[in-house]
KEKE-808123 format. One record per residue (C-alpha): residue number from 1; chain; x, y, z. Coordinates in steps of 0.1 Angstrom, whole numbers. Layout:
<recs>
<rec i="NUM" ch="A" xx="X" yy="Y" zz="Z"/>
...
</recs>
This chain:
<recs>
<rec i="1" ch="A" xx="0" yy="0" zz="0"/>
<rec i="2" ch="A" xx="15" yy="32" zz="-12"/>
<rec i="3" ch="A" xx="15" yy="62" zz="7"/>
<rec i="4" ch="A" xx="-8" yy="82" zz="-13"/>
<rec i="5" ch="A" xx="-40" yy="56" zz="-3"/>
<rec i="6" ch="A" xx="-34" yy="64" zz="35"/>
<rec i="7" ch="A" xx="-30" yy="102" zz="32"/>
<rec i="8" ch="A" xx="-60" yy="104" zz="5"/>
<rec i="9" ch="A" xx="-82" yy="82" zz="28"/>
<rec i="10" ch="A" xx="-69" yy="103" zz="61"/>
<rec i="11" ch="A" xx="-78" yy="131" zz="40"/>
<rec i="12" ch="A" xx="-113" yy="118" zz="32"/>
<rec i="13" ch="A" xx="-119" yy="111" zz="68"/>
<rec i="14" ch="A" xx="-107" yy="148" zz="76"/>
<rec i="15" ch="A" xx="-134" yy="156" zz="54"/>
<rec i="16" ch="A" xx="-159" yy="139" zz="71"/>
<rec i="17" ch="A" xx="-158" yy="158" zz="97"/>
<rec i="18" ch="A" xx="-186" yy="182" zz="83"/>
<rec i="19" ch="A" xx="-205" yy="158" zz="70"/>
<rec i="20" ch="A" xx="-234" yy="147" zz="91"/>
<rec i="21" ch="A" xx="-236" yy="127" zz="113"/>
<rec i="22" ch="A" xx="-270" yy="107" zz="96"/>
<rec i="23" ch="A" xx="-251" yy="104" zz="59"/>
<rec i="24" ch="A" xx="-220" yy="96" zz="70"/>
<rec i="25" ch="A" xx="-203" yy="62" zz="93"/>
<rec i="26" ch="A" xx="-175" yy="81" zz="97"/>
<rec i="27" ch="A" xx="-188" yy="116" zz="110"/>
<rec i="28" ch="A" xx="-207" yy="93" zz="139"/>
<rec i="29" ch="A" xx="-174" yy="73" zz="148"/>
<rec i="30" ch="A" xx="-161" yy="108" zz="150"/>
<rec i="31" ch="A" xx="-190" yy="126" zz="168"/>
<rec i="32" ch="A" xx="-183" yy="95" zz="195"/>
<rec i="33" ch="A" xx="-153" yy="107" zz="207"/>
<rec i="34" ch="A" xx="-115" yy="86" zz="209"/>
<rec i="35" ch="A" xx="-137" yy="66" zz="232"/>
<rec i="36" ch="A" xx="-154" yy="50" zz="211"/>
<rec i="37" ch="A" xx="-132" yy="51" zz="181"/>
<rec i="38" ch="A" xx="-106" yy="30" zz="206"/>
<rec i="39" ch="A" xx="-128" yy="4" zz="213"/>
<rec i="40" ch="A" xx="-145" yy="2" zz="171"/>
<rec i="41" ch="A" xx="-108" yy="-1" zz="163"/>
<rec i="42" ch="A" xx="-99" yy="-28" zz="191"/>
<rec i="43" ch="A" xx="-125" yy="-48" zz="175"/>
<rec i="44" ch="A" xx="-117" yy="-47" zz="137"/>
<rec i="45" ch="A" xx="-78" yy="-53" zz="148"/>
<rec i="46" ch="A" xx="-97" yy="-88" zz="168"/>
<rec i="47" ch="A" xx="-115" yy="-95" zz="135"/>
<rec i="48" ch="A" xx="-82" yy="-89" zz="120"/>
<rec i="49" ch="A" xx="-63" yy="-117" zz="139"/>
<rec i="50" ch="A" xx="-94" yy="-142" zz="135"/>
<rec i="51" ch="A" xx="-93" yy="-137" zz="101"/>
<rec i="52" ch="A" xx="-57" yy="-143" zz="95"/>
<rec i="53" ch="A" xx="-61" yy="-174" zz="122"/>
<rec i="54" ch="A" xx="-86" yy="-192" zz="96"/>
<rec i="55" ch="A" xx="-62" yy="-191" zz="66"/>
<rec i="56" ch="A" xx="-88" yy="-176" zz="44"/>
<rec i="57" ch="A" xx="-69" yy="-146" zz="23"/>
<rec i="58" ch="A" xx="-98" yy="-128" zz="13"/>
<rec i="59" ch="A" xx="-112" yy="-126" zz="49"/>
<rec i="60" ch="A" xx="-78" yy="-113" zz="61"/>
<rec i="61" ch="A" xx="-77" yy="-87" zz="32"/>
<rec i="62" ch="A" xx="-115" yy="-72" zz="42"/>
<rec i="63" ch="A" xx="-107" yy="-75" zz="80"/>
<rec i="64" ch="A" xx="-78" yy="-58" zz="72"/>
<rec i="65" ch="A" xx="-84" yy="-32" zz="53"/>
<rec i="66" ch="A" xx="-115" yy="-24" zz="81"/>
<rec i="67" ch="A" xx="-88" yy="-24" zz="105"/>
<rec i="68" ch="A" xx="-68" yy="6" zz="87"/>
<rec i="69" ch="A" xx="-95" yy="23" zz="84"/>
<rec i="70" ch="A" xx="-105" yy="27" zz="116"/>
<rec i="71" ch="A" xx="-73" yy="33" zz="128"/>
<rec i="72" ch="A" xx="-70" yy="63" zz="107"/>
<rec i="73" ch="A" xx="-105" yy="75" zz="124"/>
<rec i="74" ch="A" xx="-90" yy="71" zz="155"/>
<rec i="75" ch="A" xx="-59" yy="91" zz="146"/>
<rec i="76" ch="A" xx="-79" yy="119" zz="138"/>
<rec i="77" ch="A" xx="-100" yy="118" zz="159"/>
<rec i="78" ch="A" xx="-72" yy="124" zz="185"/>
<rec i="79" ch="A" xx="-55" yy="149" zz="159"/>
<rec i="80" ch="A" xx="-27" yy="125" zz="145"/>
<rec i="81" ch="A" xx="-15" yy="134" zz="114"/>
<rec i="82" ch="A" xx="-13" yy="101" zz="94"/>
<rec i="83" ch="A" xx="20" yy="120" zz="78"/>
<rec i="84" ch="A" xx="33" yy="122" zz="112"/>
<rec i="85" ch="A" xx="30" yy="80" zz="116"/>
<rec i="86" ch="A" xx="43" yy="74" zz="79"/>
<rec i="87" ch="A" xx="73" yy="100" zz="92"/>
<rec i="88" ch="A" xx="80" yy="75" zz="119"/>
<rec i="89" ch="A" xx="78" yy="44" zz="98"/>
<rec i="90" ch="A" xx="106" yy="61" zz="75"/>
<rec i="91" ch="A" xx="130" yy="68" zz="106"/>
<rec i="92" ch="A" xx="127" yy="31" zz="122"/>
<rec i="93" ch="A" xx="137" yy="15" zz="83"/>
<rec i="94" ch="A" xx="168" yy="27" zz="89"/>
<rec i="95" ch="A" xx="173" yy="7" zz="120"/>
<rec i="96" ch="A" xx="174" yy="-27" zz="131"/>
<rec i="97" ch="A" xx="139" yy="-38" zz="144"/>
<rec i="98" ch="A" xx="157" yy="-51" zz="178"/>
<rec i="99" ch="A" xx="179" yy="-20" zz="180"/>
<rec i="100" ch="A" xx="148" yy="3" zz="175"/>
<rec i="101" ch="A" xx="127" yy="-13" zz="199"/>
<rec i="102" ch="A" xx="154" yy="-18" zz="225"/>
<rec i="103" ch="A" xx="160" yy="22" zz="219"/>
<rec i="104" ch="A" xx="123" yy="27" zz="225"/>
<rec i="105" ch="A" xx="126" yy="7" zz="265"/>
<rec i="106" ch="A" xx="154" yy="32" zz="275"/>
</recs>
């Protein structure tokens, strides 16, 4: 997934916001508060691991594209820039995955 699908889609949730709240999913996830938007994202990442538990590719795909999704909602809903996450994605390929995360526990 490139880049340019996340920010457009963060860009189309942004939007949302002045939608309402009757036409659109995502201007009611957002009305809801991170609250909410926590626990809707908790339980697409779940569907997310059931899905990839059964072996079924397709099922994984759906669940996790849902799962994205409503991470994004959740970032902006507690004003996360999706550019800022992508920013830190960039800095940790340039180190070790055991270096970065024994970094992170100092």
């Amino acid at each position: 997934m490139s880049d340019d699908v996340l920010t457009e889609l963060a860009a189309t949730i942004r939007k949302r916001r002045s939608a309402s709240a009757e036409q659109s999913y995502t201007k009611s996830l957002l009305e809801a508060g991170p609250s909410r938007c926590a626990r809707k994202f908790g339980e697409e990442a779940m569907e997310t691991v059931v899905a990839a538990l059964t072996e079924d590719a397709a099922a994984l795909t759906s669940e996790a594209a849902d799962a994205v999704y409503h991470l994004l909602v959740l970032l902006e809903v507690r004003g996360v820039a999706i550019e800022d996450v992508l920013a830190t994605l960039r800095a940790r390929q340039v180190t070790s995955g055991h270096a970065e995360k024994a970094a992170r526990s100092k």
